[in-house]
N, C-alpha and C positions, 0 to 999 in steps of 0.2 A: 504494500500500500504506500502512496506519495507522503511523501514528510507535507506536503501543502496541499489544500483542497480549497478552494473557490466558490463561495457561495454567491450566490446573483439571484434579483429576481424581486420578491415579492419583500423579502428583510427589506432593503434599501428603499420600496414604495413606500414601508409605511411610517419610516421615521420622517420626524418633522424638527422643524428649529427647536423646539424642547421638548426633551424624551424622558427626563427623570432619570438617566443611565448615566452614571459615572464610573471610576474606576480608580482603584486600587493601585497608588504610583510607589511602589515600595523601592528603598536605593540599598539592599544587601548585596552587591554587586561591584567589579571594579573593569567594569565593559558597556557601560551605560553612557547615553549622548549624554551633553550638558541640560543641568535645568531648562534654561532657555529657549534649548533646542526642541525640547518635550514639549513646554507651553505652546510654542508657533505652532507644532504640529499636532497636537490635541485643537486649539481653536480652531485650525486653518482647512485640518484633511479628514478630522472623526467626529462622530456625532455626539462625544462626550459632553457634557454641558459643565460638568466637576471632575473633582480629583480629591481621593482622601488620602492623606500625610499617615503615615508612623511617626512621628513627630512634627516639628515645628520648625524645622530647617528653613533657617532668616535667606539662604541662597535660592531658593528653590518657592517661598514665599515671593521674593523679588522676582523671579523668571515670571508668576503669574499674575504680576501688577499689569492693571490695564487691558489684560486679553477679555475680560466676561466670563469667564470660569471662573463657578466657587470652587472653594478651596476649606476642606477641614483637615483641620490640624488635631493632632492626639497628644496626650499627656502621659508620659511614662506612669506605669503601674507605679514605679517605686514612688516618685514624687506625691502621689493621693495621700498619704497621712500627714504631710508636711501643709497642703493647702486647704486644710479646713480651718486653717489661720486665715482670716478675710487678709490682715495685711498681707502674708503671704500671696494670696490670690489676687491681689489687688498691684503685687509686683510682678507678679509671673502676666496680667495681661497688659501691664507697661510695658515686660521687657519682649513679649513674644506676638501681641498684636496691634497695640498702638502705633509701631513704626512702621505696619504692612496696610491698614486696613482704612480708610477702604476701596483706596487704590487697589491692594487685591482684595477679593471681593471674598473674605473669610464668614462661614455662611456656619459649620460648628466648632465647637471645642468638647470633641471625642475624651471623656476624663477614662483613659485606661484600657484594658484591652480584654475582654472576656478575663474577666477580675473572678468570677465566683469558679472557673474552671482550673483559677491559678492553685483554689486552695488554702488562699494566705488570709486569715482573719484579719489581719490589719490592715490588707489594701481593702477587703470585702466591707468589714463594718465603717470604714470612713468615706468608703464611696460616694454614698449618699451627702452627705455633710459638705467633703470636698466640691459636690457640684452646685451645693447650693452654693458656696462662697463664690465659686467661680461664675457663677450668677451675678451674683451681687455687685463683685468686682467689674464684670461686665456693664452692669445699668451704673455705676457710679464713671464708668469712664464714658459712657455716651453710647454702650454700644447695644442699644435694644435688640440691635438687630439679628445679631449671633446668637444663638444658639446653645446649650447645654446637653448633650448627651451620653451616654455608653454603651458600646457594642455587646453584647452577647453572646455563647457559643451556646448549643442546644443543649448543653448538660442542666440547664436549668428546669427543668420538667420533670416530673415525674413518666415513668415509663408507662407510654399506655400506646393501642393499636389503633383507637378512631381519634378525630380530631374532638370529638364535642364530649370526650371525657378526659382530655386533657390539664392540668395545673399543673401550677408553680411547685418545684421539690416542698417536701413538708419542711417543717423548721428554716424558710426563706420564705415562705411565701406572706406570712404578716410582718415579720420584721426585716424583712429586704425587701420586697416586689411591691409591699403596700404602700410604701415612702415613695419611693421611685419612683413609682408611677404616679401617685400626688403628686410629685415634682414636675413630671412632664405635663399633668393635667394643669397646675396652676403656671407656667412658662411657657403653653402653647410649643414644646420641645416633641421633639416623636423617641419613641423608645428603637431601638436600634437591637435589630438580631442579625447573626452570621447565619443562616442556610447555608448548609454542606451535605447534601443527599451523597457525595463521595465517603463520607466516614460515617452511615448510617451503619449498626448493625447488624443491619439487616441488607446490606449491597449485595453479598451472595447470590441469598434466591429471588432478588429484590429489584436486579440491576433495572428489568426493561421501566419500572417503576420509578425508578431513578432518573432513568435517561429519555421522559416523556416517550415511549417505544410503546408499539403493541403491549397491554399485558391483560390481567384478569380485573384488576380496581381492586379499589375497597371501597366496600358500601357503609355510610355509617347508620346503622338502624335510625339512632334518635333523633338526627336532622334529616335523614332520607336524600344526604345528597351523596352522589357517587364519586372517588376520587381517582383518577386516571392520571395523576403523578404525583411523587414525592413533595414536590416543593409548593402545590397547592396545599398539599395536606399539612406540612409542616407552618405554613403560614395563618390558617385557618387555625391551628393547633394552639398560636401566637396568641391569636384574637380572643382564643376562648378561655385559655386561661388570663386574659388581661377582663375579661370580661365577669369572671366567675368572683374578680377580686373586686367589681364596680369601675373597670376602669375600660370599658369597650367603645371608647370615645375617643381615646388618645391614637394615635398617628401612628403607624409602624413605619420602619425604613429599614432596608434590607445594606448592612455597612458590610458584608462581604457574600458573595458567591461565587463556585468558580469549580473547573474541575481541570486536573491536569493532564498534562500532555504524557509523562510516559515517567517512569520509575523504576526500581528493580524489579525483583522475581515479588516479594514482597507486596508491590504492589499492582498487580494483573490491570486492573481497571483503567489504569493509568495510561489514558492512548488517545490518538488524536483524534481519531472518530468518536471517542464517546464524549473527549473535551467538546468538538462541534455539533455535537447532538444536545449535551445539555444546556452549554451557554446559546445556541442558534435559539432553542426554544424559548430559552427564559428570557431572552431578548424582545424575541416575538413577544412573549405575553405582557412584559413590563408596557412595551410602547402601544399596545394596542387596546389597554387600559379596561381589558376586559376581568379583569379582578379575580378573583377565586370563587367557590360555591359559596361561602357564607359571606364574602364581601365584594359580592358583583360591582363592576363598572368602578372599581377601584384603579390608581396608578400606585404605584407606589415605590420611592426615593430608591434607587440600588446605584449600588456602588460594585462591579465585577472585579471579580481577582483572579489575576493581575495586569498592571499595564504590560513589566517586564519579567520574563524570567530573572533570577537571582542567585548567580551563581557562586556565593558566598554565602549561602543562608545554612547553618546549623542542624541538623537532623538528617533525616531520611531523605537518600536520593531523590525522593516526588518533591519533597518540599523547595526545589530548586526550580522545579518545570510547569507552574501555574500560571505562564504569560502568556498573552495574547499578539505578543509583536514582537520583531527581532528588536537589539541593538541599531538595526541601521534603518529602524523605523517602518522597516517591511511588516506585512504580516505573518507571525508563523500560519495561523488559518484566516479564513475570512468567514464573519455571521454578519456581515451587511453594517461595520462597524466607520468603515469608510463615508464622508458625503457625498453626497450624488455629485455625479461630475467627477469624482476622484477618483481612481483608475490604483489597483494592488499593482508594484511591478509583476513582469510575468513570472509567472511560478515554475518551479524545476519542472511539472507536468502541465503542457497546458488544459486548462479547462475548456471543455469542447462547447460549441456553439447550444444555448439553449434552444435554438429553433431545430437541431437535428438530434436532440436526444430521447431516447424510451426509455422507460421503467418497465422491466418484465422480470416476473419470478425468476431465481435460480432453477436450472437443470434437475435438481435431486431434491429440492421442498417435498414434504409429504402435504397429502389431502387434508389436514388438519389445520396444517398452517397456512396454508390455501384460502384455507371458510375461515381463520382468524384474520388474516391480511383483507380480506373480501372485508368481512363486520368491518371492522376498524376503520376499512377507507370508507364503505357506504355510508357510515353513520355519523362519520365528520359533517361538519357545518361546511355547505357550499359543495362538496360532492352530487355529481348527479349521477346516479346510477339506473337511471331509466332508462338505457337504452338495453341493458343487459336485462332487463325483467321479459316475461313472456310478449311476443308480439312487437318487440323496441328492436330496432335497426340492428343492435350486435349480439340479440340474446343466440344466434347460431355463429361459432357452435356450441352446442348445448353441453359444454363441459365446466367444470371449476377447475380447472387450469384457467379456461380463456376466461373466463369471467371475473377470474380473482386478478389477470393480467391486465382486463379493462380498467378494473378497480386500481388499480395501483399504479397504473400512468393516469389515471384521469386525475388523481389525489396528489400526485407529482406535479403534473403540470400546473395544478392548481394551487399550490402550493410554492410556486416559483422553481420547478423542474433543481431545488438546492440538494445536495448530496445527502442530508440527512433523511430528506422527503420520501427519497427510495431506499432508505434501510430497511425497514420492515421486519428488526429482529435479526437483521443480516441475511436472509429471503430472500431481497431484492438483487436486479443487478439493473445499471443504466448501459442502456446499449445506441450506438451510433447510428444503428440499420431498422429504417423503418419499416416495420414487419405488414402492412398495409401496403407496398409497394414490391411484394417480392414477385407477384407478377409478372412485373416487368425480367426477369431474371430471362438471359439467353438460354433458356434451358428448360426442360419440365422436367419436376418431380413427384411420382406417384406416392399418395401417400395412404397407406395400406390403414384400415380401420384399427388394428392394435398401437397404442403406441411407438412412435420409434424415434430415434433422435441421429441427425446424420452429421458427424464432422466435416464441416468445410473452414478450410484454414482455419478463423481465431475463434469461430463460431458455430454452434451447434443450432441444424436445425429442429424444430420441437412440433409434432400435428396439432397439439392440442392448447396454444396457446393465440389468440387471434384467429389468423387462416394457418397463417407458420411462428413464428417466434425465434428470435435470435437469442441463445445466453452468451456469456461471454465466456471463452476456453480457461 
């Protein structure tokens, strides 16, 4: 498979001058362009609208003076029990945002970093406290404008399998979640959670669930709405224990997501296809502001991770390969993160023209996954699958091959013909050769009532998909 894949199409139609999409600008790294360089190229070539800091780097705050991207900045874990001194926090925003703002356009101040996964009772219980100061210090220097927050990792919950019996861990949930979120309800501030359907424990048997793919859902009896990926259900998961606590008013914003590109043995998951399956989708869904089941026609604030890989970063090989762009500003993939008019250089493979591509089953899918690839695409929004029903233009021939192959070019092209459109569980393959036109072939080939599949060069042909079918060898 290509180290680079090309998405085009339907991503790039639907973003617009403001998407709510930011990203994750981490500098663990000593191969990265200059600040500067990032800024021009975040306002100029991507539909980024922000960028959130792992600190407060005064260099890197100056690179995004004047562009129009916010910018939030984080506060070291270690420093939270030092700033529930107001004066304290009263000098930490003289010395790290009065000289930026609001030439750059400093929009929060992230107090810490998934603080309750650290462990550490002294950054946990003064969290709270530290952000009120840093509050405070804020409206005494002028600056209503900014913001108060802290990110989350999902260890915060109690373990449960539907979203609408979801809470807050026991012994946090009145005396950490109930403050906190007072805090954001009285500061108009949004509560900030990391979604990583990559480290669920459940990724295993879980993955197609993960990676918005074919899978079974989960239904939650008690709200009767069905969940067909991870990252709806863990958001909705969000809402209800913020709601179960009286606080289902407050704002959520999503401060990290992201899946990576490739890792050791360790970590299997860890690959470019499933990086562009999950971030392509979750992109989709943030800008199209179509919401989740229990919080329909929502947008909601995301920040992706990462801008850069980080080849300096501490841990596990994966934790080095979470970016979305090289050093030299390329893309390592493409979900339509580019603006319109902006052109990826070209890729080590090129991406073949969307007007001459198919989506058709693999050669060797069973009948099972045939009638799941069929449901899946029929039952999408905006699939039309009437021409395959009794009496419609392609219901012959009358096999589920050819009908599941209708289904899954029709949901491709509708879909903007993007590489992850024809996964289908790995089921799919896109092929160059219009199977509607073999016809024209200088040749006839009989094709005998049993199945049979004939090698010609790179392609296989198949009776029972369309009139023929091409897979690819």
């Amino acid at each position: 498979m290509s180290a680079v894949f090309i998405l085009i199409g339907v991503l790039l139609q639907l973003f617009t001058a403001t998407t709510g999409i930011g990203v994750n600008y981490g500098m663990t790294a000593d191969n990265l362009p200059p600040p500067s360089v990032v800024a021009n190229f975040l306002k100029t070539q991507t539909i980024f609208d922000s960028v959130k800091l792992f600190d407060a780097n005064p260099d890197v705050l100056r690179a995004f003076a004047n562009t129009g991207i916010s910018v939030s900045v984080t506060v070291g874990n270690g420093d939270i029990p030092g700033l529930t001194n107001t004066v304290t926090a009263r000098r930490w925003v003289a010395d790290h945002i009065s000289p930026f703002h609001p030439q750059t356009k400093i929009k929060y101040i992230c107090v810490g970093t998934e603080v309750l996964f650290s462990k550490n009772d002294d950054w946990i219980n003064n969290l709270v406290p530290a952000m009120r100061s840093l509050h405070y210090a804020l409206n005494k220097a002028g600056f209503q404008d900014i913001k108060v927050t802290s990110a989350h990792a999902l260890n915060i919950f109690r373990r449960d399998t539907i979203p609408s019996l979801m809470r807050f861990m026991v012994g946090y949930d009145q005396s950490f979640f109930a403050p906190l979120l007072q805090f954001h309800q009285r500061t108009k501030s949004p509560f900030m959670v990391n979604p990583y359907p990559y480290f669920s424990p459940d990724i295993t048997r879980r993955l197609n669930y993960a990676l918005f793919k074919p899978n079974s859902g989960i239904y939650d009896k008690y709200t009767k709405k069905n969940y067909t990926n991870m990252f709806d259900s863990i958001m909705d998961s969000t809402y209800t224990a913020m709601k179960a606590l009286g606080y289902g008013n407050v704002e959520i914003a999503i401060g990290e997501t992201g899946w990576p590109t490739q890792g050791d043995a360790t970590s299997p998951f860890a690959t470019m296809e499933n990086a562009i399956s999950y971030n392509g989708h979750v992109i989709k869904e943030i800008v199209s502001g179509k919401g989740t089941p229990l919080m329909p026609n929502r947008t909601f604030e995301t920040y992706m991770f990462a801008l850069f890989n980080e080849n300096q970063k501490p841990g596990p090989l994966v934790e080095k390969y979470w970016g979305m762009f090289n050093p030299d500003l390329t893309p390592i993939y493409d979900v339509g993160l580019l603006r319109r008019g902006q052109s990826a250089p070209t890729p080590a493979t090129p991406a073949p023209s969307s007007s001459k591509n198919f989506c058709v089953p693999k050669v060797d899918v069973s009948n099972t996954q045939l009638q799941s690839n069929l449901d899946y695409a029929c039952g999408q929004e905006g699939i039309d699958c009437t021409p395959i029903q009794p009496g419609g233009a392609c219901y012959e021939p009358n096999t589920l091959r050819a009908h599941a192959a209708f289904a899954m070019n029709t949901y491709y092209r509708t879909k903007g013909e993007s590489y992850f459109s024809c996964d289908f569980a790995g089921t799919g393959q896109i092929t160059t050769v219009d199977p509607s036109k073999l016809s024209q072939l200088p040749f006839r080939l009989k094709i005998p009532k049993r199945r049979t599949c004939v090698k010609l060069g790179y392609y296989y042909l198949s009776a029972e998909c369309f009139k023929i079918s091409f897979y690819m060898d």
